[in-house]
C-alpha positions in Angstrom: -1.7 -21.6 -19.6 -4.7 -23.2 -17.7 -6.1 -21.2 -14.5 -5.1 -24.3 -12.4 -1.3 -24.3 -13.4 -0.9 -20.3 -13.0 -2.1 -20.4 -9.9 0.3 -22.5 -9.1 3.3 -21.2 -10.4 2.1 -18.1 -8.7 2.3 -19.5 -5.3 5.7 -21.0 -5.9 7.2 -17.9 -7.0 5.8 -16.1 -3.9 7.2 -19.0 -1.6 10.6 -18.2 -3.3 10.2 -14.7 -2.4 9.4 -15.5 1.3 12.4 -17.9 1.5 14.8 -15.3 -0.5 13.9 -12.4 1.9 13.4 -14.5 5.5 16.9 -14.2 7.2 18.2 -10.9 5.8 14.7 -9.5 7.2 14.2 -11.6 10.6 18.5 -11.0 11.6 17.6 -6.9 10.9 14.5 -7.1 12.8 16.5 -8.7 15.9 19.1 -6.2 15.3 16.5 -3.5 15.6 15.1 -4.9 19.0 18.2 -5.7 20.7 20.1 -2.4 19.8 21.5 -0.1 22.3 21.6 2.8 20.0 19.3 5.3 19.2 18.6 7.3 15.5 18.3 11.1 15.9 15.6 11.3 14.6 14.3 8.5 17.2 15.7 11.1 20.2 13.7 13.5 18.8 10.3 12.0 19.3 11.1 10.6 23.0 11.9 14.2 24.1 8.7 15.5 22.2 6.6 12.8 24.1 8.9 12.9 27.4 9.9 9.3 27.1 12.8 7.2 28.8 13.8 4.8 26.1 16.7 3.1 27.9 14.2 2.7 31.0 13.0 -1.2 31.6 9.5 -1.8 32.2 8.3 -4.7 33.8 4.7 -5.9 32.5 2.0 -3.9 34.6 4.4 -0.5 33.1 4.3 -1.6 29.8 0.8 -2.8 29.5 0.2 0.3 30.7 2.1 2.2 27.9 0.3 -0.1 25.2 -3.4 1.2 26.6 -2.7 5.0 27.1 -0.9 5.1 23.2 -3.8 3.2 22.3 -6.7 4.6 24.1 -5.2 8.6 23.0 -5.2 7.1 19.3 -8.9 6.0 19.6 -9.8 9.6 21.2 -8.0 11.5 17.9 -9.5 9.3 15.1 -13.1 9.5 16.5 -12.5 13.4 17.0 -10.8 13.9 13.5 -14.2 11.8 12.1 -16.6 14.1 13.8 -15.1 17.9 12.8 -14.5 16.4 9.2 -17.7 18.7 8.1 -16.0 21.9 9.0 -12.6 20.8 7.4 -11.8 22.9 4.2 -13.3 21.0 0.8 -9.3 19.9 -0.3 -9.2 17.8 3.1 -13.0 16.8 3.5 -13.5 16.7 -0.3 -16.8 18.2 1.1 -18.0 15.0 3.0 -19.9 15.5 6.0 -18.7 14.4 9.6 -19.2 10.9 10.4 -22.5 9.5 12.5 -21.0 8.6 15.9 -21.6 5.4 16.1 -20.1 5.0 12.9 -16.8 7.4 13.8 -16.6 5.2 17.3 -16.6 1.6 15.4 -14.1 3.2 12.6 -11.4 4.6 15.9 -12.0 1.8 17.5 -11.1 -0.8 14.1 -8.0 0.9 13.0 -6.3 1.6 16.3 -7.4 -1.9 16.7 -5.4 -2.7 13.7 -8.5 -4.3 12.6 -9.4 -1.7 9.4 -13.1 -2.9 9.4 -14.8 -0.5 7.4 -18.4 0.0 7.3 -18.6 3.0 5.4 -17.1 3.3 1.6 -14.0 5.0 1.8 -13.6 7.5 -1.7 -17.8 8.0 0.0 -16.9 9.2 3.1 -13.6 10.0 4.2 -11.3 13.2 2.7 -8.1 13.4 2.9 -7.1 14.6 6.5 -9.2 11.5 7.9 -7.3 9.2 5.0 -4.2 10.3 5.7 -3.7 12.3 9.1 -5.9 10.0 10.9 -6.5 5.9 9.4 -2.5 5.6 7.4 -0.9 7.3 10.7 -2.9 4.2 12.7 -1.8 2.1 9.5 1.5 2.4 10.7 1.5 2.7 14.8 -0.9 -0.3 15.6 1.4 -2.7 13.3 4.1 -1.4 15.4 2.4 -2.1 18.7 1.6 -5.6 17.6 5.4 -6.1 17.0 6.3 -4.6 20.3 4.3 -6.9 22.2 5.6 -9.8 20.4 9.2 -8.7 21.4 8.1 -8.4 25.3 6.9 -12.2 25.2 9.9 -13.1 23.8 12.2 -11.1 26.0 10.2 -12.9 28.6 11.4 -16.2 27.2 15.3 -14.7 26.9 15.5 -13.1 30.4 15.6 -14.5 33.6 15.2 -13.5 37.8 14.5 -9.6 36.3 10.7 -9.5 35.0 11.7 -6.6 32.7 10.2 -6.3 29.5 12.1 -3.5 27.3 10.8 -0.6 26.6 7.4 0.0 25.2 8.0 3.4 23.6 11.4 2.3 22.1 10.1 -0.7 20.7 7.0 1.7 19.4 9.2 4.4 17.7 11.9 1.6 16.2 9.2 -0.4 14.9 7.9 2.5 13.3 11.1 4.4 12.1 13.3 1.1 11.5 11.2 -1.1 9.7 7.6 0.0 8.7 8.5 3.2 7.4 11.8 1.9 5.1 9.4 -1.0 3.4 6.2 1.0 2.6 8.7 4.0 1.1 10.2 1.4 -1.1 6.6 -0.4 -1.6 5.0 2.6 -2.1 7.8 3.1 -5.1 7.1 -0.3 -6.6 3.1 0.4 -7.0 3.1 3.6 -8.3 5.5 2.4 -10.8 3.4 -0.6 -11.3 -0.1 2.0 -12.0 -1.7 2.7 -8.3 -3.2 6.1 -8.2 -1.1 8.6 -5.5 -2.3 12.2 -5.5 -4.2 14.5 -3.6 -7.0 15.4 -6.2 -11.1 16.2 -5.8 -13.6 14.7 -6.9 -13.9 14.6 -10.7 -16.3 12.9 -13.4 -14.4 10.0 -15.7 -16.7 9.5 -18.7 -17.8 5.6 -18.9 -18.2 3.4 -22.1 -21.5 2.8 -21.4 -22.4 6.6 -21.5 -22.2 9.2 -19.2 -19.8 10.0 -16.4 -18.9 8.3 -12.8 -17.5 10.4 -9.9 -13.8 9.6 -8.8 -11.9 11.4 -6.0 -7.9 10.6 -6.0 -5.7 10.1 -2.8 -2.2 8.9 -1.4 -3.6 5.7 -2.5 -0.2 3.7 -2.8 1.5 4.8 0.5 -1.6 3.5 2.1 -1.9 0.4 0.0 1.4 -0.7 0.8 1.1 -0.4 4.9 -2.3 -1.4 4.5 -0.6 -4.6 3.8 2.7 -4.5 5.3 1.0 -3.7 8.5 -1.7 -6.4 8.4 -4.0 -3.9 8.2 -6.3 -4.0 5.7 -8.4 -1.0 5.6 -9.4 0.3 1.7 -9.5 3.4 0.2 -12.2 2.5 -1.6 -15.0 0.6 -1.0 -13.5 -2.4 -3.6 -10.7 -2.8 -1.8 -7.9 -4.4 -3.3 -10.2 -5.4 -6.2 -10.1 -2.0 -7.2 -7.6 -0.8 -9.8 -6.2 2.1 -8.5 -5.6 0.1 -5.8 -4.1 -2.9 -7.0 -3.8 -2.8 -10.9 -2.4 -5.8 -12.0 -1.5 -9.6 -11.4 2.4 -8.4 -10.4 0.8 -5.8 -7.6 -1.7 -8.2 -6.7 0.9 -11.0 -6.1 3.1 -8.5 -4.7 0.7 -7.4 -2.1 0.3 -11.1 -0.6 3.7 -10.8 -0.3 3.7 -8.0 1.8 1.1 -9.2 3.7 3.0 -12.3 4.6 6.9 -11.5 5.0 7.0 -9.7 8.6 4.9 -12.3 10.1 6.8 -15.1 8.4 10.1 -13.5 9.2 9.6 -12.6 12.9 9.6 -16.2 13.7 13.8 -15.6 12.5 13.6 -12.9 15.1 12.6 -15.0 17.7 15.4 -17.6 17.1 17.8 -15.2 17.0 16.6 -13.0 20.3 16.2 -16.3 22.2 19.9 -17.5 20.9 18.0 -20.7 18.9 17.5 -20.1 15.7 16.3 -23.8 15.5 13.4 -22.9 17.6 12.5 -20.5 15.1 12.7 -23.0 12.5 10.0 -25.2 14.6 7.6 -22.2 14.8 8.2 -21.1 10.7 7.2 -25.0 9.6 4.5 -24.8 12.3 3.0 -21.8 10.1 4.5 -23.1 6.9 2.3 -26.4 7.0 -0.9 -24.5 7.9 -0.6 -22.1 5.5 0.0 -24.3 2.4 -2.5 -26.6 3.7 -4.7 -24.1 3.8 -4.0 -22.8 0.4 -4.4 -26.0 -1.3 -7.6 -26.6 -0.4 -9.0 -23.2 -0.8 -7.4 -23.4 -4.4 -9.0 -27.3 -4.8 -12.9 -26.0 -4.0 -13.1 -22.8 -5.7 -11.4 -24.4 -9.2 -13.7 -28.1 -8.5 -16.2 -27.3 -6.1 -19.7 -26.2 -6.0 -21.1 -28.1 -8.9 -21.0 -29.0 -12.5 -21.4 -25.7 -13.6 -18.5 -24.2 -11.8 -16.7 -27.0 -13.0 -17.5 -26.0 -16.8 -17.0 -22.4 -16.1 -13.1 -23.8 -15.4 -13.8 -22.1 -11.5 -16.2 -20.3 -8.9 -15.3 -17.2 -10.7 -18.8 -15.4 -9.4 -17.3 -12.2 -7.3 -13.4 -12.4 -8.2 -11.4 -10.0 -10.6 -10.5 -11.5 -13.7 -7.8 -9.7 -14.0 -6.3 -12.1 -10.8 -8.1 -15.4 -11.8 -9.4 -17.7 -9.3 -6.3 -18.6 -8.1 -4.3 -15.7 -7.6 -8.0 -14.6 -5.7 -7.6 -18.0 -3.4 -4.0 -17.3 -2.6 -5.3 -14.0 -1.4 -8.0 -15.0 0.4 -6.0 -17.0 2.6 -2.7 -15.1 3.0 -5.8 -12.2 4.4 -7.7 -14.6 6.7 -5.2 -16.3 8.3 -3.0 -13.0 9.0 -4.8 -9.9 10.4 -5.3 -8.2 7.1 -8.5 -8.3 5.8 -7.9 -6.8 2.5 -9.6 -8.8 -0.3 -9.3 -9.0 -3.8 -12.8 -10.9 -4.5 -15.6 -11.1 -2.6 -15.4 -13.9 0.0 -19.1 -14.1 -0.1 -19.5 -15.7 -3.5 -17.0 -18.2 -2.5 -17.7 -21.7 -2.3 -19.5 -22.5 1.1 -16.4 -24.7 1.7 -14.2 -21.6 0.2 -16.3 -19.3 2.8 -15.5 -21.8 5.5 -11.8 -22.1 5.1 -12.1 -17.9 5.5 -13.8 -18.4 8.8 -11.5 -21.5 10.0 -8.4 -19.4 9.1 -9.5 -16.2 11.9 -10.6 -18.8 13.9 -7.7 -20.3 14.4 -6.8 -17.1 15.9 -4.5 -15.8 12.9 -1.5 -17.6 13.8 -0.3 -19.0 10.3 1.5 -16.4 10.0 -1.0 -14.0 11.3 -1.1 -10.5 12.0 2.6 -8.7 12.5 3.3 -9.3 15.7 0.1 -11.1 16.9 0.7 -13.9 14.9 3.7 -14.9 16.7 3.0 -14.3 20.4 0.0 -16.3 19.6 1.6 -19.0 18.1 4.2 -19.0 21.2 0.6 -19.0 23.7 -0.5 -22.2 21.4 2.9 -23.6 22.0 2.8 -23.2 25.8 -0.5 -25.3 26.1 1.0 -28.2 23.3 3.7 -28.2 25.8 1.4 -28.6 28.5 -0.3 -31.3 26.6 3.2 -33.1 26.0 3.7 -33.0 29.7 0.5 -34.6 30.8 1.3 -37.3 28.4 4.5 -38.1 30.0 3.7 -37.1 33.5 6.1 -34.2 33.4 6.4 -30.6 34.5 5.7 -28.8 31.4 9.2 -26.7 29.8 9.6 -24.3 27.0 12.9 -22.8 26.1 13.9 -23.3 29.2 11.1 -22.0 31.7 8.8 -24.2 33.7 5.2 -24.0 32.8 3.4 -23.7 35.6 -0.3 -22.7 37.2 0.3 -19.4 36.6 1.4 -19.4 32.9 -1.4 -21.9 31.8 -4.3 -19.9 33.4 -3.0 -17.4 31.6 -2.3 -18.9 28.3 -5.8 -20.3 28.8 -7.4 -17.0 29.0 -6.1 -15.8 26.2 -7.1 -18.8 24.4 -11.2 -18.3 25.5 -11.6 -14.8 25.3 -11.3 -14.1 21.5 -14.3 -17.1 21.0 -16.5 -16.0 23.7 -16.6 -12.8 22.1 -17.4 -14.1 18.7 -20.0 -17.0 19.8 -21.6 -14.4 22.1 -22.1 -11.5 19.7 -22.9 -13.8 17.4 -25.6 -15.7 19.9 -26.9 -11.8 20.5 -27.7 -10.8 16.8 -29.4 -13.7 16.1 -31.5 -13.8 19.0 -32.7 -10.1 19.1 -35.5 -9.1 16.6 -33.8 -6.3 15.1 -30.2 -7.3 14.2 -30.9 -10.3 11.7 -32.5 -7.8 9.3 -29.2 -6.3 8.6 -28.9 -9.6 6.4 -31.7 -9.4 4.2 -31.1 -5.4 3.3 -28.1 -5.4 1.0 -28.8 -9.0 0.0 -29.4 -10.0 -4.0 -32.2 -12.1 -3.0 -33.4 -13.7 0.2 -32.2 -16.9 -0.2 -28.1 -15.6 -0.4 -29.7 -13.0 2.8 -31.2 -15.9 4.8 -30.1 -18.9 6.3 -27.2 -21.0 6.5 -25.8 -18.2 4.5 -26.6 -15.2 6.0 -25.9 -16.8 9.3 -22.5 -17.4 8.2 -22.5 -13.6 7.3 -23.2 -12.7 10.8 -20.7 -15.3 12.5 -18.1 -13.8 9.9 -18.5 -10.1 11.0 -17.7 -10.6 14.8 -14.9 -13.8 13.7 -13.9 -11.1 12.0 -13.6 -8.5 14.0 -12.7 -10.0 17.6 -10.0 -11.8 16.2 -8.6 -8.0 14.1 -9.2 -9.0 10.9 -11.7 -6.9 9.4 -12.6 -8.6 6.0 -16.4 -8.8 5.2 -18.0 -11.9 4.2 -20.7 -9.6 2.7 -24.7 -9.0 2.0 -24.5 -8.0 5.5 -25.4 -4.2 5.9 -23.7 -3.9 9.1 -23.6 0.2 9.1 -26.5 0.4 11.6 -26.1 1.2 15.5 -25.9 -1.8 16.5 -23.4 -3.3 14.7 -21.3 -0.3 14.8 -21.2 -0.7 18.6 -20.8 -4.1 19.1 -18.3 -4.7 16.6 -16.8 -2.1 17.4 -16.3 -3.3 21.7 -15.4 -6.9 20.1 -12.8 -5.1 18.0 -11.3 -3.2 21.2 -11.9 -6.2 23.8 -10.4 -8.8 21.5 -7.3 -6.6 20.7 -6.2 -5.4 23.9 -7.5 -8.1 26.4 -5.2 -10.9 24.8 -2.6 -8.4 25.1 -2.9 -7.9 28.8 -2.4 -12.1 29.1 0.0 -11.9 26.6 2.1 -9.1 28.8 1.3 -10.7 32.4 2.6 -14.0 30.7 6.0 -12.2 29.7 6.1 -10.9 33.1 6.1 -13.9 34.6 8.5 -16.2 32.7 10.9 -13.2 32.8 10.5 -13.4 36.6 11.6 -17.4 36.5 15.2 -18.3 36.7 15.9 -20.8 33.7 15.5 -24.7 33.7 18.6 -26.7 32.5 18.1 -29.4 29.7 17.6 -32.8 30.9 17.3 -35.7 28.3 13.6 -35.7 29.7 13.0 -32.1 28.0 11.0 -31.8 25.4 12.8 -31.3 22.2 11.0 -28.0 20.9 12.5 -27.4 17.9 12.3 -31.1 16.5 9.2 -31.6 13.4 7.6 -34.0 16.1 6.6 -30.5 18.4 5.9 -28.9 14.7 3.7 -31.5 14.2 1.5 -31.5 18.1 1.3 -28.1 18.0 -0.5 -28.2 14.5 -2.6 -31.1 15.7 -3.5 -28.9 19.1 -3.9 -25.9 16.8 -6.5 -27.7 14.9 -8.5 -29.6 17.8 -8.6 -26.4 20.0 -10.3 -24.2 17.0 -12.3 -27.4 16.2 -13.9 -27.8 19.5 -14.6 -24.6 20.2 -16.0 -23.2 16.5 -17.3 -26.8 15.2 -21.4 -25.7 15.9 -21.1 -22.7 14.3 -19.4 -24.0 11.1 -21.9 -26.7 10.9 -24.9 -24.2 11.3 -23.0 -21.5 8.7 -21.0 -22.5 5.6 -20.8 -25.9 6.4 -24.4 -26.2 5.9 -24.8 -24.7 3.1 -21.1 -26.4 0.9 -23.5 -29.4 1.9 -26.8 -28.2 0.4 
């Protein structure tokens, strides 16, 4: 079978997974968020934390909820980090406590649901830090994503109340109800499918070449699985999800895009159902849909016929990817991680084409919307669907509707802010490392040769780390040594800032549309859920992200897929 054709048949069988799994999934999630009934187990942990889960919040209460759980989460990793060195050896494995500026950019990425690492993890961390601290944060930041996703919707489905839900109940059932169930049965399917879950030391494996390499064990599959289900993305080990105790085989591999893609996919279901339009839904999923396959197609066109005759010959840009995947299993992956918040990789996105490279940057930049990260992905595809809206209405000379509340001042500045802050971050960092004298070294020191360290390329390197992390992915482009102070830091405050400040907009926005009293249909009203509004809000996707990141792509990768 050629490389061309499995690839392929690879990404039609994980479409008929998505489609096979997308109601069931999206009706249970609603279910979940619309309940009036609590677990036990789910009473248990409000009275331990002193919570009122039938208690409505309106938006000022809830952001407030989203910051405290996060900001006590941040406090506990970087603590946990720093008395690792007096931990006994079977949970520090004898590593050393992490440098601070290091421990403060790791807190920061993982409550940020961001998992960039810049340290290598069966290097550093034991297995307290593994598993007490970064899996625990696996799970809780995915669930905050979600929760905030449900408020903007609730904002859409309520009317003359402005309140929200309940943060902590839509924390602990996200958690309990749905993250937990899938990575138990996930967890099931790799180990049975060859990923490593133990607690064992450190021990020496003897090599074929001679001699022996040190390997430490760990609940690598339970952390695999919510590393993806969550949009996560953090590694165990330094490889990633190229390594094989990690993600041993084609099926794993294939089934981990597929974990990475079905809650974001299926909480567009959600949304039709909480807003009683499932057709709406519909409009959003295609929205995705088309961007996603697009995106796939190309990435899977350059890396099999780009870059040159010899590529070409070689049958691929096979250069940094795992032959057990392929190249097109490794495109399939790269996008499904690029254009959600995962930033897990199978291959290593710096050998990509430069055209490959660029369609990793393009997909963060778009601000991970197709399907993006769970939860994030949807209430920024809803923000992107407020301004098309807004454009539609200009157009006609119109007040601007969706589902039924008036978009006014107040909703576009908002929507507008949450638009500009995740690229000011990134073009300003950016800006900063390449201006001071000391930062651009980082991408000659890990570099092969200067040439791959220098440039168009290793400006693209730079741009990728803080596209990367403002917008929570966490994927590395590469050859960029970014474990030095500076880097650490500011990656670290991008990660932070562009979490939690597009949250705030996101939450004020609720607020405000729940405040509104609804808009009846006229036959002037916008039909949302028709593939003409699919269709503007992919073309306003596109031009937004193009203006804005166009001079950067043309100094980085485009640059160099040119050269």
């Amino acid at each position: 079978m050629s490389p061309v054709l499995s690839g392929v048949l690879q990404l039609t069988a994980l479409v008929a997974a998505l489609a096979l799994v997308y109601r069931p999934l999206g009706d249970y999630m609603a279910r979940v968020y619309s309940s009036e009934k609590h677990l036990r187990v789910e009473k248990l942990i409000y009275r331990s934390i002193g919570a009122d889960p039938d208690a409505e919040m309106r938006w000022p209460a809830y952001l407030r909820g989203v910051l405290a759980f996060s900001l006590a989460g941040v406090l506990f990793l970087y603590l946990l980090q720093r008395i690792q060195g007096v931990l006994p050896d079977s949970l520090s494995l004898g590593f050393t406590a992490i440098a601070p500026d290091q421990a403060f950019n790791t807190a920061a990425s993982f409550v940020a649901n961001t998992n960039w690492q810049s340290y290598s993890g069966e290097q550093a961390m034991g297995h307290a830090v593994q598993t007490l601290g970064l899996a625990v944060q696996n799970f809780v930041s995915a669930a905050v994503g979600i929760a905030v996703a449900v408020a903007l919707v609730r904002g859409f489905a309520r009317s003359r109340t402005g309140d929200l839900g309940n943060f902590w109940a839509d924390l602990v059932r996200g958690t309990v109800r749905i993250l937990i169930p899938i990575a138990v049965v996930g967890a099931l399917v790799l180990v049975a499918c060859g990923a490593v879950q133990n607690f064992a030391g450190i021990h020496g494996i003897g090599q074929l070449t001679g001699g022996t390499q040190q390997v430490n064990g760990g609940a690598v599959a339970s952390q695999e699985v919510i590393k993806e289900l969550g949009t996560n993305g953090g590694g165990y080990f330094n490889a990633n999800s190229s390594h094989p105790f990690e993600n041993p085989n084609a099926f794993t591999n294939l089934f981990e895009i597929f974990l990475i893609l079905v809650i974001p996919f299926a909480l567009t279901r959600t949304f039709g159902k909480l807003v009683g339009n499932v057709k709406q839904g519909y409009a959003i999923l295609a929205t995705m849909g088309v961007i996603w396959l697009g995106f796939t197609a190309l990435m899977m066109w350059t890396e099999f016929h780009g870059g040159g005759e010899a590529l070409k010959a070689a049958g691929g840009a096979l250069e940094g990817k795992e032959q057990r995947f392929g190249v097109g299993a490794s495109a399939i992956f790269g996008v499904a991680t690029t254009l959600t918040s995962t930033g897990a990789v199978d291959s290593f996105h710096s050998s990509f084409t430069g055209f490959g490279g660029g369609l990793t940057l393009l997909g963060m930049m778009l601000g991970e919307i197709a399907p993006g990260g769970v939860g994030s992905g949807l209430y920024g595809m809803l923000v992107m669907a407020i301004i098309a809206v807004f454009i539609a209405g200009l157009m006609v000379g119109r007040t601007p509707e969706y589902l039924g509340k008036k978009i006014g001042t107040r909703e576009i500045k908002l929507a507008a802010c949450y638009i500009l802050i995740t690229p000011t971050l990134v073009l300003g960092f950016t800006a900063l490392s390449m201006a001071l004298s000391a930062p651009p070294e980082s991408m000659l020191n890990t570099a092969s040769n200067s040439v791959n360290g220098s440039g168009a390329h290793g400006f693209s390197e730079v741009l990728y780390a803080f596209t990367s992390g403002a917008n929570n992915n966490g994927s590395a482009f590469g050859g960029l040594n970014a474990n030095t102070p500076w880097y650490n830091t500011t990656i670290g405050l991008a990660m932070l800032l562009g979490r939690f400040l597009p949250m705030v907009f996101v939450l004020a926005l609720a607020g405000s549309l729940a405040e509104q009293k609804p808009v009846p249909e006229t036959v002037g009203t916008l039909r949302t859920e028709k593939p003409l509004f699919a269709g503007l809000l992919v073309g306003a996707i596109l031009i937004i992200t193009g203006l804005t990141y166009f001079p950067a792509l043309a100094l980085g990768p485009m640059a160099e897929g040119l050269s």
